[in-house]
C-alpha positions as MATLAB code, in Angstrom:
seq = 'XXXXXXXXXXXXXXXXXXXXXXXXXXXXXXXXXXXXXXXXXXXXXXXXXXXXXXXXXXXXXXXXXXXXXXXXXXXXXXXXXXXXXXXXXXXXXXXXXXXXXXXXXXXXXXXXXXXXXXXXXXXXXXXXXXXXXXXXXXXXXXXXXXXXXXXXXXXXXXXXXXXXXXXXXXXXXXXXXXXXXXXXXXXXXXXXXXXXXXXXXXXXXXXXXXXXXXXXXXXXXXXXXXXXXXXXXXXXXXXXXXXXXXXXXXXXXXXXXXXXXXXXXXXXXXXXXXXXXXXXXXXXXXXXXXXXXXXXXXXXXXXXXXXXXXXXXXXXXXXXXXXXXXXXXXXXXXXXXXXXXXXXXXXXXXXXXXXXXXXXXXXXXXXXXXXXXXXXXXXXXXXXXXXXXXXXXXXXXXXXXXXXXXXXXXXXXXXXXXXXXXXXXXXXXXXXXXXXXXXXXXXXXXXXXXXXXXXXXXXXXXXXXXXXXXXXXXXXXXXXXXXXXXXXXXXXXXXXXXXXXXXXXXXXXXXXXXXXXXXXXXXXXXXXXXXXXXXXXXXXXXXXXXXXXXXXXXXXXXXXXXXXXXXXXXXXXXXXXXXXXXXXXXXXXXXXXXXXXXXXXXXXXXXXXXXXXXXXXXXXXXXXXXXXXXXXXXXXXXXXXXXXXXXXXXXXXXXXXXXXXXXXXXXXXXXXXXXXXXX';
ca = [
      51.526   94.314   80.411;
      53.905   95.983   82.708;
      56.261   93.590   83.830;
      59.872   92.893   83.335;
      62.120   95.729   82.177;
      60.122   98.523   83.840;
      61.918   97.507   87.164;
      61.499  100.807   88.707;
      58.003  101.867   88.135;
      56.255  105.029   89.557;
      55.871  103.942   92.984;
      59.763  103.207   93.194;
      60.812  106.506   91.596;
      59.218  108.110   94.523;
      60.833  106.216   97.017;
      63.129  107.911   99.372;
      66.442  106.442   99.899;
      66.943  108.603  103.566;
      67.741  106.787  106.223;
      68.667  108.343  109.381;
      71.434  110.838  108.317;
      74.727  111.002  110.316;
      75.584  114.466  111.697;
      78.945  116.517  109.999;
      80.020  118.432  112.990;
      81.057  116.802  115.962;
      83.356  116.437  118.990;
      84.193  115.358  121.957;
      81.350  115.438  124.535;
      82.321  114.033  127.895;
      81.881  115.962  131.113;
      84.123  113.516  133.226;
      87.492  115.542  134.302;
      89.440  112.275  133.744;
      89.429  111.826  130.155;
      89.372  108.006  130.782;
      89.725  105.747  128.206;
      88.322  102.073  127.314;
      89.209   98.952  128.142;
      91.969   97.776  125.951;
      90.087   96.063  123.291;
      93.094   96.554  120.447;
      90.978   95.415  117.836;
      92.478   94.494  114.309;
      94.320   97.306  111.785;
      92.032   99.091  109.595;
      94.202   97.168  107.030;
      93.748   93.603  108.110;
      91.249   91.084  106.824;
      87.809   91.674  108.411;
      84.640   89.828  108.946;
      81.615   92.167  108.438;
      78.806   90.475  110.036;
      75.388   90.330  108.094;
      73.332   93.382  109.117;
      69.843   92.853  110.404;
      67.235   95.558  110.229;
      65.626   95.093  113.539;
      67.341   96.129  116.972;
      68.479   93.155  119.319;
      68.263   94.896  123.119;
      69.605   91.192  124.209;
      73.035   91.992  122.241;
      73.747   95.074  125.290;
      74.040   92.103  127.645;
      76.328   89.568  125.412;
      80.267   89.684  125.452;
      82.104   87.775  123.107;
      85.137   85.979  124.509;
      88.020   88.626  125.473;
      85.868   91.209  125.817;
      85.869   92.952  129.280;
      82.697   93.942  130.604;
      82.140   96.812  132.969;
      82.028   95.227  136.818;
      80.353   96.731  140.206;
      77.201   98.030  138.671;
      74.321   96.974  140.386;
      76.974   95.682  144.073;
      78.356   97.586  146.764;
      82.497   98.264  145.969;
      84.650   96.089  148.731;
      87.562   97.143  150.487;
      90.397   95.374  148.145;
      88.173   94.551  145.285;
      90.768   94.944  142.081;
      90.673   95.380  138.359;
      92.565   94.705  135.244;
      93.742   98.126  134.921;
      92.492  101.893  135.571;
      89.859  101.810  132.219;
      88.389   99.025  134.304;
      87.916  100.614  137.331;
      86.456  103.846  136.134;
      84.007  102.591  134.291;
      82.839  100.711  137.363;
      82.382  103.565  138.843;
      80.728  105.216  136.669;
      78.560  102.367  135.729;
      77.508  102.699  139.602;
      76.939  105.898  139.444;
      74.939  106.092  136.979;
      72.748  102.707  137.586;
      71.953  104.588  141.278;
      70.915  107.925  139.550;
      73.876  109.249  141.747;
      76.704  111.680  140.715;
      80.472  112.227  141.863;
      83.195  114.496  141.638;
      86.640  113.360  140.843;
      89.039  114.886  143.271;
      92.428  113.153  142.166;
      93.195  111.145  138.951;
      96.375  110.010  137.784;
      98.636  107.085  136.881;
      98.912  105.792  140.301;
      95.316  107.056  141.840;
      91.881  107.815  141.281;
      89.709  109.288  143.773;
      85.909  110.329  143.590;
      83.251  111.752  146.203;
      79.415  112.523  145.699;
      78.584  115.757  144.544;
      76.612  115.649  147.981;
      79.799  115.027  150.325;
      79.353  116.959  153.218;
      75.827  117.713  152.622;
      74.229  114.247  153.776;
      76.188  111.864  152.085;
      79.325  109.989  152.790;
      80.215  108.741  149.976;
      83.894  108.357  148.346;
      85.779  105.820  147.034;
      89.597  105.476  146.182;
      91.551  103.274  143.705;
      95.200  103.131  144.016;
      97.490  101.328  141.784;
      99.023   98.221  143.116;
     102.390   98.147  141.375;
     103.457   95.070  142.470;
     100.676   92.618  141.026;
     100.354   95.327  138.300;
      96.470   95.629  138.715;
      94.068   98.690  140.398;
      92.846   98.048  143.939;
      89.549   99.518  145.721;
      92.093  101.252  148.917;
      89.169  103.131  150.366;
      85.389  102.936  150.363;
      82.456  104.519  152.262;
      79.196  103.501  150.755;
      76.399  103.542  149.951;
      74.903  106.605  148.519;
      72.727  108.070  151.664;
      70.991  111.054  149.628;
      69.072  110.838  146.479;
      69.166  112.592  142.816;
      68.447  116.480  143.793;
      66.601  116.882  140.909;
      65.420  114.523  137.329;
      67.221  115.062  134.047;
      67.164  113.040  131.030;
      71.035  112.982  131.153;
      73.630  111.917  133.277;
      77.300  113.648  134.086;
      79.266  110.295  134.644;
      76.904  108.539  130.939;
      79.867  110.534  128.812;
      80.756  108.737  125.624;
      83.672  106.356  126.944;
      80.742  104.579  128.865;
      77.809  104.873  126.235;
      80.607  102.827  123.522;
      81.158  100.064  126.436;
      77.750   99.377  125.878;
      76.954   99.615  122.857;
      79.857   97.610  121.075;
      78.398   94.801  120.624;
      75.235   95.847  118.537;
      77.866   98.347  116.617;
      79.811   95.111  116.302;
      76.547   93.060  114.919;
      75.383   96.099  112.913;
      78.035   99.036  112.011;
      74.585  100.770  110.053;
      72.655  100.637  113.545;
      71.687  104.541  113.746;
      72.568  106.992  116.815;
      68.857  106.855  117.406;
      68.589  103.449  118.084;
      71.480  103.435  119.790;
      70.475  106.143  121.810;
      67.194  104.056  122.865;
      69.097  100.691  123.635;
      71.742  103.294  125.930;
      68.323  104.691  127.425;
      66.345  100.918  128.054;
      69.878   99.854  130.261;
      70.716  102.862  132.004;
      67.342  104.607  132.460;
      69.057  108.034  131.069;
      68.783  109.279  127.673;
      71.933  110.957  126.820;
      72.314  113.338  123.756;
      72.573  112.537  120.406;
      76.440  114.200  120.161;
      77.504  111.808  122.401;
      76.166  108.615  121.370;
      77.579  109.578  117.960;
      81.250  110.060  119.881;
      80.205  106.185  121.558;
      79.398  104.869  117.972;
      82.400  105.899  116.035;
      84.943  105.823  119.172;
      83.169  101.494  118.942;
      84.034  101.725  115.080;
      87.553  102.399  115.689;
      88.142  100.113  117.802;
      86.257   97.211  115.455;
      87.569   98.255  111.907;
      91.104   99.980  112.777;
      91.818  103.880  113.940;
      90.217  106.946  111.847;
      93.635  108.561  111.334;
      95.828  105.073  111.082;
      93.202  103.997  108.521;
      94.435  106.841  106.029;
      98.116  105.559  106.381;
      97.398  101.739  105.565;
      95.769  102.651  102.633;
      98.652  102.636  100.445;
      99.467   99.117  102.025;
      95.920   97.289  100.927;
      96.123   99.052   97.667;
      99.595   96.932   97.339;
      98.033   94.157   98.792;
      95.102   93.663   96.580;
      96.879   94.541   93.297;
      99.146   91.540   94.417;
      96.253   89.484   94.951;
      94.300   90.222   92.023;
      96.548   91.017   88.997;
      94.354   93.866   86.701;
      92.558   95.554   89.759;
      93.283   99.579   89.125;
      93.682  102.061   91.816;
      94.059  105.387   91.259;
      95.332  107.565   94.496;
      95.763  111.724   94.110;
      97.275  113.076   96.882;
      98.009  116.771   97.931;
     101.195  118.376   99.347;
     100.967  118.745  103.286;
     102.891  122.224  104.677;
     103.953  123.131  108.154;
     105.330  126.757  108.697;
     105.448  127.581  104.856;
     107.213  124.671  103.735;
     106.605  121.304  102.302;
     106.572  118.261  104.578;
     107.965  115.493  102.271;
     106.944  112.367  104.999;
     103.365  113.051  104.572;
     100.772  114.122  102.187;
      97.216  114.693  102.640;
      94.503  111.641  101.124;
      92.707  113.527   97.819;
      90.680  111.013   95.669;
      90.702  107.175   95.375;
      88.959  105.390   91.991;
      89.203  101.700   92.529;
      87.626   98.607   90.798;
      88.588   95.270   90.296;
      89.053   92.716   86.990;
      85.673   91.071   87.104;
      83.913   94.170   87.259;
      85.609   95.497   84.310;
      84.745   91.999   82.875;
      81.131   91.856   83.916;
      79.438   95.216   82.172;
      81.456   93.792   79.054;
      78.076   91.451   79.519;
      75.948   93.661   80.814;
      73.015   96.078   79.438;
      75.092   99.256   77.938;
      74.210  101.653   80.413;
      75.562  102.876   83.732;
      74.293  104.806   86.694;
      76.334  107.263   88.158;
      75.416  108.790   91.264;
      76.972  110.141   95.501;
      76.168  108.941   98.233;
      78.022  110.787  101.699;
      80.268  109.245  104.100;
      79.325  109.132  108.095;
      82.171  108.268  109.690;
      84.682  110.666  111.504;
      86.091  112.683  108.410;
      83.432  113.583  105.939;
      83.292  112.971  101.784;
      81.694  111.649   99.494;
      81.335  108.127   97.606;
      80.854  108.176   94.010;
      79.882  105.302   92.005;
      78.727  103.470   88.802;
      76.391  100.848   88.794;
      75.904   98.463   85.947;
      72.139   95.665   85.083;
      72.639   92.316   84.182;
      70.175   90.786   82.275;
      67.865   90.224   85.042;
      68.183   93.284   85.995;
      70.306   92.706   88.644;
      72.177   95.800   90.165;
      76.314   95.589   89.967;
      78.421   98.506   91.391;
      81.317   98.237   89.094;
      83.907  101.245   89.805;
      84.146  103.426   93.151;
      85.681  106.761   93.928;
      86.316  108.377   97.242;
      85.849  112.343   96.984;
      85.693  115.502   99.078;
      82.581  117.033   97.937;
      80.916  117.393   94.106;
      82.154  119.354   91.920;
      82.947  119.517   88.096;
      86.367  118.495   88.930;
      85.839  115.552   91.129;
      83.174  114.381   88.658;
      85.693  114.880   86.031;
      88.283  112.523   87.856;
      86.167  109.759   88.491;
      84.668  109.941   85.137;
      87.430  109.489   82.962;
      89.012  106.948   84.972;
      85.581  104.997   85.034;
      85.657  105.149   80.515;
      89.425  104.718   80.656;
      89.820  101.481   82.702;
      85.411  100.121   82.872;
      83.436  101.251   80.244;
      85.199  101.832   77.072;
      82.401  100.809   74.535;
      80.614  102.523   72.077;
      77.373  104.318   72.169;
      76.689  103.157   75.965;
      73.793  105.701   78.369;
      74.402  107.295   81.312;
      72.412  107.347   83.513;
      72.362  110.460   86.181;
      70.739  113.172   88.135;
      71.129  116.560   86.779;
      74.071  118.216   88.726;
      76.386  120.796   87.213;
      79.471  119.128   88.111;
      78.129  115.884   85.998;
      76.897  117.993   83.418;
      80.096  119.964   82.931;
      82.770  116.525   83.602;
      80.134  114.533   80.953;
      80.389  117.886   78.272;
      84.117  117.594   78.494;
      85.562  116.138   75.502;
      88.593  114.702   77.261;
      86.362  112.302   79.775;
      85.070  110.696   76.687;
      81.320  110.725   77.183;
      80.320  113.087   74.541;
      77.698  111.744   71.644;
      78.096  109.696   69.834;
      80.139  107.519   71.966;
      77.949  107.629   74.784;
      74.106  109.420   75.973;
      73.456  110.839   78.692;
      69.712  110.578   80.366;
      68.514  111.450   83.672;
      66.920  110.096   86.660;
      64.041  110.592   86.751;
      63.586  110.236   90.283;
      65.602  113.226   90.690;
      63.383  115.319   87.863;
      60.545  114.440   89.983;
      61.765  115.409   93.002;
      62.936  119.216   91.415;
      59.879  118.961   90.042;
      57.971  119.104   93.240;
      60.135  121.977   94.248;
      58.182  124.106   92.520;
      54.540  122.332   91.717;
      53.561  121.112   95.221;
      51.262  117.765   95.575;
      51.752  114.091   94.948;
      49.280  114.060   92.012;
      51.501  116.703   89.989;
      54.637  114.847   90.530;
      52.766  111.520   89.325;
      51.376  112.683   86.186;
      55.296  113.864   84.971;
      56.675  110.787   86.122;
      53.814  108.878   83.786;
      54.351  110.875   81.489;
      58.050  110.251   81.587;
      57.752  105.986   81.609;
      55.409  106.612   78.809;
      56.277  104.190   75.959;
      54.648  105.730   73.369;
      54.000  109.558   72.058;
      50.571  108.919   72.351;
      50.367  108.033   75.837;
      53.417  110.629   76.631;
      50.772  113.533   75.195;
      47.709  112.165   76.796;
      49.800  112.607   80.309;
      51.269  115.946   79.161;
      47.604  117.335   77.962;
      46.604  116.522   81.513;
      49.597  118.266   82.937;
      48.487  121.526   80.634;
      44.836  121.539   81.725;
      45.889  121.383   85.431;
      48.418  123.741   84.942;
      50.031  125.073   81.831;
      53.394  125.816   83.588;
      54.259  122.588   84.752;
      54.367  121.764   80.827;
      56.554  124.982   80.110;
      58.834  123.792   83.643;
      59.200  119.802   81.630;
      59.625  121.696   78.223;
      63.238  123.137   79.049;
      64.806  119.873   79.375;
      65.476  117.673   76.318;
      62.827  115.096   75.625;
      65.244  112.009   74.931;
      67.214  113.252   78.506;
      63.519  112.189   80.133;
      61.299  110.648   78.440;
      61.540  107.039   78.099;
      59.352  107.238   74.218;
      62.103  109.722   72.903;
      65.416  107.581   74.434;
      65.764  105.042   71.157;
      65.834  102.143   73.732;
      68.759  103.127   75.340;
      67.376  103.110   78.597;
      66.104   98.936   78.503;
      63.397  100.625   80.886;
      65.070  101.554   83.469;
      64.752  105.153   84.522;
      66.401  105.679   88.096;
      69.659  105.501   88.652;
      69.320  102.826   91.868;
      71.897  104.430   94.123;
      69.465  103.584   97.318;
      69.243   99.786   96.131;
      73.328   99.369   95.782;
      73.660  100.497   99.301;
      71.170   98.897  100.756;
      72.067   95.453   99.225;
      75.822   95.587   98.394;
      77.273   98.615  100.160;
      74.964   98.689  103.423;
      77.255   99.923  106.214;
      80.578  100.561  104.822;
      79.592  104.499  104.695;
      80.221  104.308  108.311;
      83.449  102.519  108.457;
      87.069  104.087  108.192;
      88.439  104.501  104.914;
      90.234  101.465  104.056;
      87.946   99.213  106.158;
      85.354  101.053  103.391;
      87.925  100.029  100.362;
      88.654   96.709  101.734;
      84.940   96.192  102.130;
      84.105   96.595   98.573;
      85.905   93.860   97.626;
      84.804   91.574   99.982;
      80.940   92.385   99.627;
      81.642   91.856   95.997;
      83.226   88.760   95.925;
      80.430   87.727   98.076;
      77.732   88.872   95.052;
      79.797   86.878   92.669;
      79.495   83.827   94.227;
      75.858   83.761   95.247;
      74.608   85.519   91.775;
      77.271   82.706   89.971;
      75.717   79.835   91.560;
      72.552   80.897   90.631;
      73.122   81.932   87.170;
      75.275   78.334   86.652;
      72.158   76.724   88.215;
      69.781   78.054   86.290;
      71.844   77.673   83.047;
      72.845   74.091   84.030;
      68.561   73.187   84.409;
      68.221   74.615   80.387;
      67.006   77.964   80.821;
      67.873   79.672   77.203;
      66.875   83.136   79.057;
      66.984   84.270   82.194;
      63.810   84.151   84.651;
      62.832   87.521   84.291;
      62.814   87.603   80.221;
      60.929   84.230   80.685;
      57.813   85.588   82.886;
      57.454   88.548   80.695;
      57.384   86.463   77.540;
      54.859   83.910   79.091;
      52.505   87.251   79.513;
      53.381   88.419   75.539;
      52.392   85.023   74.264;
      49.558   84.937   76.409;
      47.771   87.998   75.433;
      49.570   87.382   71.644;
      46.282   84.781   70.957;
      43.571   87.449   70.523;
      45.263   89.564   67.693;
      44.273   89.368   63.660;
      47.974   89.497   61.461;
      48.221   90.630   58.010;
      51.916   90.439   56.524;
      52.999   93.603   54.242;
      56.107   92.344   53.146;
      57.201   89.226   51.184;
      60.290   88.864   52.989;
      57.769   88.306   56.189;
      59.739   91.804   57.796;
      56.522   94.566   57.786;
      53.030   93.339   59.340;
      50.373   95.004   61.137;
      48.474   93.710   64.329;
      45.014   94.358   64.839;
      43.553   93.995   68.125;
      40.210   91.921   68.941;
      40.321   93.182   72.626;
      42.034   96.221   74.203;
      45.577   95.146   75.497;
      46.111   98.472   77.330;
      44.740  101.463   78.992;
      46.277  103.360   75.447;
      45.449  100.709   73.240;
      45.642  101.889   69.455;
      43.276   98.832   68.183;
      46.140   98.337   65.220;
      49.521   98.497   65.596;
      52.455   98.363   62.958;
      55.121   96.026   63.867;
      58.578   95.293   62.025;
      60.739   92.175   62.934;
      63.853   93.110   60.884;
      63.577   96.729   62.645;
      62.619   95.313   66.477;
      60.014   97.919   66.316;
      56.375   98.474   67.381;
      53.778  101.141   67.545;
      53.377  100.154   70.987;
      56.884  100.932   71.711;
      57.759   97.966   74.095;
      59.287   95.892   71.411;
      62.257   98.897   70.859;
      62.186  100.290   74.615;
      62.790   97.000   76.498;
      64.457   94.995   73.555;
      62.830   91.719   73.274;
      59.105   91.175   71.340;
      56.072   92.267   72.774;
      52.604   90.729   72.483;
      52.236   92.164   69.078;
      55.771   90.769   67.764;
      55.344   87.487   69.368;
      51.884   87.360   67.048;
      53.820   88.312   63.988;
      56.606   85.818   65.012;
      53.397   83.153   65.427;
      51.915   84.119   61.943;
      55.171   83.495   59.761;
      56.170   80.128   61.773;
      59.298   82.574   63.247;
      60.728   81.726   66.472;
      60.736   84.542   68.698;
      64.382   84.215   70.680;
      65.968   85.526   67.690;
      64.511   88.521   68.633;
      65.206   88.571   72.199;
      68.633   91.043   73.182;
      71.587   89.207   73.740;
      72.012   90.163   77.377;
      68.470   88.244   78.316;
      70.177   85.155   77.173;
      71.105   82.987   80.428;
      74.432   82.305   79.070;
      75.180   85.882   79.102;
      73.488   86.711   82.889;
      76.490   83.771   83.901;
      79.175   85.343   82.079;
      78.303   88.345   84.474;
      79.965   86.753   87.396;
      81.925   84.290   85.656;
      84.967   85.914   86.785;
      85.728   85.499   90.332;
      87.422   87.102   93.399;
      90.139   85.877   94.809;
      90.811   85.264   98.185;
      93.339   87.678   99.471;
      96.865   87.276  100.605;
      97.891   88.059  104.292;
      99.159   91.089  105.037;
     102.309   90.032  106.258;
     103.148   88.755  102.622;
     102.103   92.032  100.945;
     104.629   94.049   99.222;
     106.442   96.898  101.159;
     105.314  100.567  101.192;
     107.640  102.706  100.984;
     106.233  106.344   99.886;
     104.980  109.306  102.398;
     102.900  108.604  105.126;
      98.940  109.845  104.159;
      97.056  111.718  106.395;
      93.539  112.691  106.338;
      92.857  116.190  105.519;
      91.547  117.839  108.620;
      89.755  120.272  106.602;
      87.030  117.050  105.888;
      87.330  115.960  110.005;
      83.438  117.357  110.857;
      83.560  120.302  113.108;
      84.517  120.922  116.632;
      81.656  123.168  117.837;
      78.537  123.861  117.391;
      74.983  121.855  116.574;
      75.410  118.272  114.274;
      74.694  119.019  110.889;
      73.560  116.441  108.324;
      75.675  115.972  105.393;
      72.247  115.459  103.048;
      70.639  118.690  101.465;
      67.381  118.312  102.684;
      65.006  118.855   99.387;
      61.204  117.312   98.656;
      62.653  113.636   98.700;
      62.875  114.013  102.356;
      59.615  113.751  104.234;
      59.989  115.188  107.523;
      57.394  116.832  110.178;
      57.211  120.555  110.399;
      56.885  122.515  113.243;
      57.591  120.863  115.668;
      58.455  122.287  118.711;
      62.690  122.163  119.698;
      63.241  120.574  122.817;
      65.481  121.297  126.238;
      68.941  119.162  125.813;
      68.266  118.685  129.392;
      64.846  117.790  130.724;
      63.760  117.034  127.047;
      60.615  118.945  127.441;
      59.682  121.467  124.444;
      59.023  125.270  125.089;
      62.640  126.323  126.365;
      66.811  125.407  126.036;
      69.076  123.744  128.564;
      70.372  127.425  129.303;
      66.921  128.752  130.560;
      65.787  125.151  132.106;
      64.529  125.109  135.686;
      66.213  121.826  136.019;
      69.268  123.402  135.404;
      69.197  126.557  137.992;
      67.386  124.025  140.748;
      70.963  121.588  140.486;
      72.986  124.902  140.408;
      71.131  125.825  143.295;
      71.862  122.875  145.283;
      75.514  122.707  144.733;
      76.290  126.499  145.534;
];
């Protein structure tokens, strides 16, 4: 009988969230001496209302080839250039010619390039080949002619790399726009496989990461503009939606020792909106805190709280944008999150074990201290420090059982295991607080749920917005959300409209309960039909006591799944059966259906166009270029690799260049046999 309310069982508390991390430090990576830049594809503000596409999982090669209406395409690829042939403007006609270039396995030099010219020859002029073209502006009609042309290529490649000079990142985000466009979570590495399928080259993964967020900018609105119109939606959408809180802490920006009044640096941002603050009112009384890092150009870090419906049904109810985690960023996002979301009594938190959450929660002025609210840990996260130190998947498993454990006896049958394989792994579990872990010891606080389900909120509510500038991110939240509403309200008024008293969940675990209820002997202990005990006629369980005490007016059970998940278990149900009871009235009021609706009862608003929103007229916010990742050196990821992440040791590094392992691109043959040839 392990069905609703243990929604994240054992296998799922081992899952790994990862996905393919974004790198933190990186720059500009293009070899061509031009510094050309895109087709002019002005794409919409970072401010303005968007339309994120649904994401798919699975990469579309046939999406390289589409372009939407208005979308210029790069021309001359796989034809000859004529004599007169002319293009929209400069962008246009470089990429051409590197799209030539590179299709014929070919490279050039650029001799000239400026507003009114742009002239290239093969690196092989002189040597073999005649090659050279010339574009010249034609003032006049206002577009770029072809003025000279000798061609085609009459050498090959000198030598085979995996790269190519002309594939810099200006080209690589001409192609791969539209799946960025269909999918803004699409990784560099798949990215860097649909660049390799249509060119033939694999280029590295520093520049496809320039293509994908130089493609981002240009769909969602500019990195550094982004920061500025943030102020502006925050107007907007408190116009739209009367209630919605934002709070914004900026810092002072200084040039030359003094204080720039026109602009400040971006801080922090908490945001929610009205029917979130509505919704936990109706939810179970617990909340998941928990980061999650941003990919885009400037780094940080999302924090958020996630409430359960009744169905258990994941809601992210409050957001804050951060630089990092710390006591004091914790701190900030805490106390706005109990000030303006969760201001009942006696609610659980649920969290990993950080120091910065630890210290902000153990600060009386964020208002989470006992008894007005519990902490409890993940205990996905205890598991996975756990395995820092006790290696194998069988050690992990037995603390995790022991930790879902419903009752002390089958917590101490676990933990007696744990001793005989090894008696410090018990003395490692005994340091934390039992009711912080252990589901037997929480008083039901938990409703079964013992992870704090950061990896199922982004992956079904906030999947791709970690890679999207910072008010597309804001603005996104609100959309994706208004979205849940409206497909988890019809459903809930659906459901509620056909008669269901409870919601479905509830209703499957019950039909087990009254099921297995038939096979039990009842004797009543108390008069006032309160006190009974169940005996069992066949084993229910794996830990089954053969009699168990039950009490209705208590909600409690020696099997411990009456007061753990908050509605009767097969032995209640029994009791219920024996005294003619009816066993809803026992049932927690956020199972009832009525209650799931009143969830997303509430609804979003659609919102008002920008033009109408009210004027800004404060300091212009900048990003802090402290968080913009790093100029030089190798990509980092932003995660802290730990024993979550599965990855495959040593394996041998590979050349940047010729992608073979056993050397670098300094020391690569390849390299000193093209060096050769052009001296």
């Amino acid at each position: 009988m392990e069905g609703f309310g243990e929604p994240d069982r054992v296998e799922n508390a081992m899952c790994d969230d990862d996905s393919d991390q974004e790198p933190v430090d990186i720059i500009g990576d293009s070899d061509d001496d031009t510094g050309a830049n895109l087709p002019a594809q002005h794409g919409p503000s970072s401010s303005a209302s968007q339309q994120y596409p649904p994401h798919f999982s699975t990469l579309n090669l046939e999406v390289l080839g589409q372009q939407e209406d208005g979308v210029n395409t790069i021309g001359g690829s796989s034809t000859e250039f004529q004599i007169g042939q002319s293009f929209p403007n400069k962008d246009e006609a470089v990429l051409s010619v590197k799209d030539y270039s590179i299709r014929r396995g070919v490279e050039y030099r650029v001799i000239e390039s400026d507003h009114l010219k742009y002239h290239g020859k093969c690196k092989q002029f002189g040597k073999g080949c005649t090659w050279l073209i010339r574009v010249a502006l034609r003032a006049r009609k206002g577009t770029w002619e072809v003025r000279r042309y000798n061609g085609p290529h009459t050498v090959l490649a000198t030598s085979i790399s995996s790269d190519h000079r002309q594939l810099d990142y200006y080209v690589i985000c001409a192609r791969i726009l539209p799946l960025v466009r269909a999918n803004a979570t699409v990784t560099v590495k798949v990215l860097q496989q649909a660049t390799e399928a249509d060119y033939g080259f694999r280029p590295s993964y520093r520049k496809v990461w320039m293509a994908k967020q130089k493609a981002v900018a240009q769909i969602y609105g500019d990195w550094e503009e982004s920061y500025a119109e943030l102020p502006c939606w925050m107007l907007g959408v408190q116009s739209t939606m009367a209630g919605t809180i934002t709070v914004l802490k900026t810092s002072r920006v200084r040039l030359r020792g003094e204080v720039d009044e026109s602009m400040v640096y971006f801080h922090r941002l908490f945001w929610t909106f009205p029917p979130c603050i509505e919704a936990f009112r109706h939810c179970k009384p617990l909340v998941s805190i928990d980061s999650t890092h941003l990919y885009g150009k400037y780094g940080g870090t999302l924090l958020l709280a996630i409430a359960q419906d009744g169905n258990s049904n994941i809601l992210p109810i409050a957001f804050t944008l951060v630089e990092g985690e710390n006591s004091e960023l914790w701190s900030f996002f805490l106390s706005n999150l109990r000030e303006h979301v969760t201001p009942q009594e006696g609610i659980l938190v649920i969290s990993d074990r950080h120091n910065g959450i630890k210290a902000a929660l153990e600060t009386p002025e964020t208002g989470w201290l006992p008894p007005r609210a519990f902490r409890a840990y993940c205990i996905r996260h205890v598991a996975a420090n756990f395995a820092l130190t006790f290696k194998g998947k069988d050690s992990r498993r037995m603390l995790v059982n022991a930790a879902y454990a419903k009752t002390e006896a089958e917590f101490y049958y676990w933990f007696d295991i744990m001793r005989t394989e090894n008696p410090a792994m018990c003395e490692w579990a005994i340091r934390m607080e039992y009711d912080k872990w252990t589901q037997h010891e929480d008083s039901g606080g938990r409703f079964g749920h013992m992870t704090t389900n950061i990896s199922e909120c982004v992956n079904s509510v906030l999947k791709g917005t970690r890679n999207l500038p910072v008010t597309s991110l804001v603005q996104s939240t609100y959309g994706r959300l208004a979205q849940l509403f409206v497909v988890r309200g019809q459903t809930a008024e659906a459901q509620l409209g056909s008669g269901n008293e409870f919601c479905q969940a509830l209703a499957k675990a019950i039909d087990r309960n009254l099921r297995d209820s038939s096979c039990f002997t009842v004797t009543l202990y108390d008069r006032h039909q309160a006190e009974y005990t169940v005996a069992e006629t066949t084993p229910t369980g794996r830990f089954s006591l053969g009699s168990y005490r039950v009490s209705l007016k208590d909600h409690r059970c020696d099997y411990g799944h009456f007061q753990a998940l908050h509605y009767p278990c097969c032995h209640a149900i029994a009791c219920c059966a024996y005294s003619h009871l009816n066993w809803a009235s026992y049932v927690h009021e956020v199972y009832r259906m009525s209650e799931v609706f009143n969830v997303y009862n509430q609804d979003f608003v659609p919102p008002i166009p920008e033009g109408l929103w009210p004027p800004y007229a404060g300091p212009t916010i900048i990003p802090d270029p402290n968080m913009r990742r790093a100029k030089e050196g190798r990509p980092r990821a932003t995660r802290i690799r730990g024993s979550m992440d599965q990855s495959l040791e040593n394996q041998p590094k590979r050349c940047g260049l010729c992608r073979q392992a056993g050397h670098t691109r300094r020391n690569c043959d390849q390299r000193r046999h093209t060096t050769g040839g052009n001296a």
